[in-house]
N, C-alpha and C positions, 0 to 999 in steps of 0.2 A: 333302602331296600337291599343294599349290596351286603354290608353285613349281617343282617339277616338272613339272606339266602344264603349266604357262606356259614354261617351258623347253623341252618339246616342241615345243607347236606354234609357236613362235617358230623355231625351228629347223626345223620342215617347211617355214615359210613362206619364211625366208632362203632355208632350200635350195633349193624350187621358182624363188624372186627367181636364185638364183644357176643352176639349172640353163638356166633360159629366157634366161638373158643368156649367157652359155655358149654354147646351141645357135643366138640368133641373130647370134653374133660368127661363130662359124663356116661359118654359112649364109652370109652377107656375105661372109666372105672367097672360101671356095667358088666363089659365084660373080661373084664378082671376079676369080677364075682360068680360069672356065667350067668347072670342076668339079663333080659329083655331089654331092650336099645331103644328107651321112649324117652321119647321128647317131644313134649304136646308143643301143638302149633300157637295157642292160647300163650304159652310159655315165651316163645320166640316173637310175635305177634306184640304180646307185651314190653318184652323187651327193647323191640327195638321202637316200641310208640310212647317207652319211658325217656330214652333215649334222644330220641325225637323233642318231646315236652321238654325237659331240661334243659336242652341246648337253645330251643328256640325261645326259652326264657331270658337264657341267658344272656341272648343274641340280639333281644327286643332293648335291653337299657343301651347299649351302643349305640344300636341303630337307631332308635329315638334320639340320642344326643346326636347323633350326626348331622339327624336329618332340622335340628334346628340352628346346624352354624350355614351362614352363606359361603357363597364358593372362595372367596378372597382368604375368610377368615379361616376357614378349615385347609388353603394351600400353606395360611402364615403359620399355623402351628407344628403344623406337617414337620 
């Protein structure tokens, strides 16, 4: 459960780090153009629940293997 939940929120936070860099490259360019300053929520929302999915994929194979060594075994490899 530990590395999956560490997997999560490491993954919220990258994603939030990645969507906020995202919507201020965009905002910059924007108006750098004199363009409207949008950035749908659908956009951000997505982003960070891609974000989310992938890490928590990623997060699931460890955590399954962890969670099948006993506590002896998993101190000895440590």
């Amino acid at each position: 459960m530990q590395f999956l939940s560490e997997a999560l929120l490491l993954s919220v936070i990258g994603g939030g780090v990645g969507v906020m860099a995202g919507a201020l490259v965009t905002a910059a360019y924007s108006q750098s153009r004199s363009w409207a300053v949008v950035v749908p929520p659908v956009a951000v929302l997505g982003g960070v629940l891609g974000a989310v999915t992938v890490g928590g994929l990623a997060g699931l194979w460890p955590a399954m293997r962890a969670a099948r060594l006993s506590p002896t075994e998993a101190l000895r490899t440590a």
